[in-house]
C-alpha positions as CSV (number, residue, x, y, z in Angstrom):
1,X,0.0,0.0,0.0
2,X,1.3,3.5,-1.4
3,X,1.4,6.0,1.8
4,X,1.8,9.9,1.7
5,X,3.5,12.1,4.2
6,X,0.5,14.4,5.6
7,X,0.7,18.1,4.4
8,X,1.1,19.7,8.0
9,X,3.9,18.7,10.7
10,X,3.8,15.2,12.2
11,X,4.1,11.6,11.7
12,X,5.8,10.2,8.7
13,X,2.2,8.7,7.7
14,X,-0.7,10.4,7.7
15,X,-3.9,8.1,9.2
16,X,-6.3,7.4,5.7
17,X,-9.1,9.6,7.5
18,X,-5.8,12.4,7.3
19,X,-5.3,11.6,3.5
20,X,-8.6,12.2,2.1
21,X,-9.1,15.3,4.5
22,X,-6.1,16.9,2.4
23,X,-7.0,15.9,-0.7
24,X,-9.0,19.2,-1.9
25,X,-6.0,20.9,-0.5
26,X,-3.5,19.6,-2.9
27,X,-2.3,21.3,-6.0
28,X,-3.2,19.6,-8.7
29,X,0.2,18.3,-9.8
30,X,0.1,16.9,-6.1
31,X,-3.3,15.2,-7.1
32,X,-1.9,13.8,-10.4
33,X,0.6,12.2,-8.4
34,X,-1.5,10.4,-6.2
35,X,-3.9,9.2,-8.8
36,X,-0.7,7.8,-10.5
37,X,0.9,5.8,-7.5
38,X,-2.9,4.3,-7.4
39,X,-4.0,3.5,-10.9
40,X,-2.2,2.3,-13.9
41,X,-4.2,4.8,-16.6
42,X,-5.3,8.0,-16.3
43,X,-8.8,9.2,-17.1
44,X,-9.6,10.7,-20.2
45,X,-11.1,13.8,-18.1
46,X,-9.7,16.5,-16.1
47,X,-12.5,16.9,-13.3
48,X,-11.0,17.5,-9.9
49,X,-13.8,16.5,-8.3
50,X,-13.8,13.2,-9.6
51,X,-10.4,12.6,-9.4
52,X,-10.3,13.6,-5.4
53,X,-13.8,11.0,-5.3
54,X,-11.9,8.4,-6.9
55,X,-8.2,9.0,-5.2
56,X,-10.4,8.7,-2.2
57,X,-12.0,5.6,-2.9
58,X,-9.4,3.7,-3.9
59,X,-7.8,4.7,-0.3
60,X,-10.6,3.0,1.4
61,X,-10.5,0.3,-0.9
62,X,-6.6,-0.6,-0.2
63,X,-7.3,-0.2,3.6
64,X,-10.4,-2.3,4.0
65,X,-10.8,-4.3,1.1
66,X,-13.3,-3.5,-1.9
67,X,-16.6,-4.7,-3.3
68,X,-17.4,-8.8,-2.4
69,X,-17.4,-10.4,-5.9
70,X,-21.1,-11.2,-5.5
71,X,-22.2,-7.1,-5.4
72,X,-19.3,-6.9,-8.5
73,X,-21.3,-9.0,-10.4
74,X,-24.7,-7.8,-9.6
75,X,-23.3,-3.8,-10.2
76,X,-22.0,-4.9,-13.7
77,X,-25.1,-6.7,-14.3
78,X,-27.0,-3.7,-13.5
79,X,-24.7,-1.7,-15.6
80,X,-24.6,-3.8,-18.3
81,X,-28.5,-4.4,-18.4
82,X,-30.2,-0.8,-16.9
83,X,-32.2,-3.4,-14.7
84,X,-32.5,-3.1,-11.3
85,X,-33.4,-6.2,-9.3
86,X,-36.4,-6.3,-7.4
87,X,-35.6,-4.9,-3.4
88,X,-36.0,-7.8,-1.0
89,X,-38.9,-7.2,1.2
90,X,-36.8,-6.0,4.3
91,X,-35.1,-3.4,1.8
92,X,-38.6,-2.1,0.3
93,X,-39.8,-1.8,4.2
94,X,-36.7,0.1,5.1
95,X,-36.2,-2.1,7.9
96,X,-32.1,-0.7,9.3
97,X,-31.0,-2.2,12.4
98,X,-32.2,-0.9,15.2
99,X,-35.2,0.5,13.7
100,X,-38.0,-0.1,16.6
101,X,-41.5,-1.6,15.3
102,X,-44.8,-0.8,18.2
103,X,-47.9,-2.4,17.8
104,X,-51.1,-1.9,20.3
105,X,-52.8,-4.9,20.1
106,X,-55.9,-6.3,23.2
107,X,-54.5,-2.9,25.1
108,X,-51.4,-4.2,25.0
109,X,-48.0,-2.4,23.6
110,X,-45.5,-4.6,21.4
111,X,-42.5,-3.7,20.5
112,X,-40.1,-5.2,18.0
113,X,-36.4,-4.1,17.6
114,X,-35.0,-4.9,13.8
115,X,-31.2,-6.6,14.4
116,X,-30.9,-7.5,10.7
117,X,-31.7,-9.5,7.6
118,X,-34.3,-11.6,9.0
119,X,-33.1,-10.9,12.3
120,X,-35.9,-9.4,15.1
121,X,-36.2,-9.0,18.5
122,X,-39.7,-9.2,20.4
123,X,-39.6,-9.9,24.2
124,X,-36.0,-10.8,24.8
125,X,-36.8,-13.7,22.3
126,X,-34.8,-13.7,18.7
127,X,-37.4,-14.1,15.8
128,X,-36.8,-14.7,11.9
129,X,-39.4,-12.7,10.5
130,X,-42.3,-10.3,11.5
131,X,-44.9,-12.8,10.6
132,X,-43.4,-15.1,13.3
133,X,-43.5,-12.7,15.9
134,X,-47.4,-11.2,14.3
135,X,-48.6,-15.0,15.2
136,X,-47.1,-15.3,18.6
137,X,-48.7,-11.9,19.8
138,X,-52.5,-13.2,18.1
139,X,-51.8,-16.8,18.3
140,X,-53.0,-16.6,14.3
141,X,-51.8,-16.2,10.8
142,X,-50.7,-12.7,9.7
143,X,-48.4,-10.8,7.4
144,X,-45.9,-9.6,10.1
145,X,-45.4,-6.2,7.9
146,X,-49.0,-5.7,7.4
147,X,-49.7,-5.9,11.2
148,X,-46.8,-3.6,12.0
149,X,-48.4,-0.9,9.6
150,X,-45.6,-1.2,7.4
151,X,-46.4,-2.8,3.9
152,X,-46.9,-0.3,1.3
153,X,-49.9,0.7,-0.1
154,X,-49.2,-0.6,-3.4
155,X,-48.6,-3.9,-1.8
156,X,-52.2,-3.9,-0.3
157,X,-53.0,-6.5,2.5
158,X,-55.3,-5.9,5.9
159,X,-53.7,-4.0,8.5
C-alpha cells in the first residue's frame, strides 16, 4: 500500500481519514501524483472532483478491502442491463437495524427491535421474520409487515 506524508507537521504517515481530508488541498500536480501511485491509466477527463472522489476511494479500498465479488457481479449486471433487481422485502420496508417496530394490540403495547436480515427481536426472544412474531402476539396467521403498519400501499393487504 502506497502512503503519503501528511501536508502539515507530524508523523511520517498520515492516518487514511488524514489523506482524504487533504486531498482538496492539494495542488493539482500533487493530485496527479496520487492518482498515479494508485491507478495504472489516467482518465480521459480532467474533473477534480472526480479525481479527489476516486483517489479517495481507492484509499478506502486498499485499507479495507473492496466490493465482495457477489455485489461486482450484480453492479456490472446492473450496468450492463439498466435493470434493477427487485428490493428484497426488508429493503422495500426500510427495515435498518435498530429501527424499533410498536404495535397496540388487546390494550397491549408490542414492541419489535430490527437486528438485521431476518433478524428481530420481540420480548428478549430472537425471531426470523415479523410474521413469526405477528402469530405469537394473536396466536393466528398474519403478514408480520401488514400488522406492523408497514407494507406499502401498493402492496395492499389488511392491517
Amino acid at each position: 500500500m502506497t502512503t503519503f506524508a501528511p501536508a502539515r507537521p507530524g508523523p511520517a504517515v498520515a492516518s487514511l481519514a488524514e489523506q482524504i481530508a487533504q486531498l482538496p488541498h492539494l495542488d493539482m500536480e500533487q493530485l496527479w501524483a496520487r492518482w498515479d501511485a494508485l491507478f495504472d491509466d489516467r482518465p480521459a477527463h480532467h474533473n477534480r472532483v472526480y479525481l479527489e472522489s476516486r483517489i479517495a476511494y481507492r484509499l478506502q479500498e486498499r485499507a479495507f478491502g473492496g466490493l465482495s465479488p457477489s455485489v461486482r457481479r450484480r453492479l456490472e449486471s446492473i450496468g450492463e442491463t439498466g435493470i434493477v433487481p427487485r428490493l428484497s422485502q426488508r429493503e422495500a420496508n426500510g427495515l435498518l437495524p435498530g429501527t424499533l417496530l410498536t404495535r397496540v394490540y388487546d390494550g397491549i403495547e408490542h414492541r419489535v427491535v430490527t437486528r438485521g436480515p431476518n433478524d428481530f427481536e420481540y420480548q428478549g426472544r430472537r425471531y426470523r421474520s415479523l410474521s413469526a412474531i405477528a402469530r405469537a402476539i394473536t396466536g393466528t396467521q398474519w403478514s408480520g409487515p401488514a400488522f406492523f403498519g408497514i407494507r406499502t400501499p401498493r402492496q395492499g393487504g389488511k392491517a
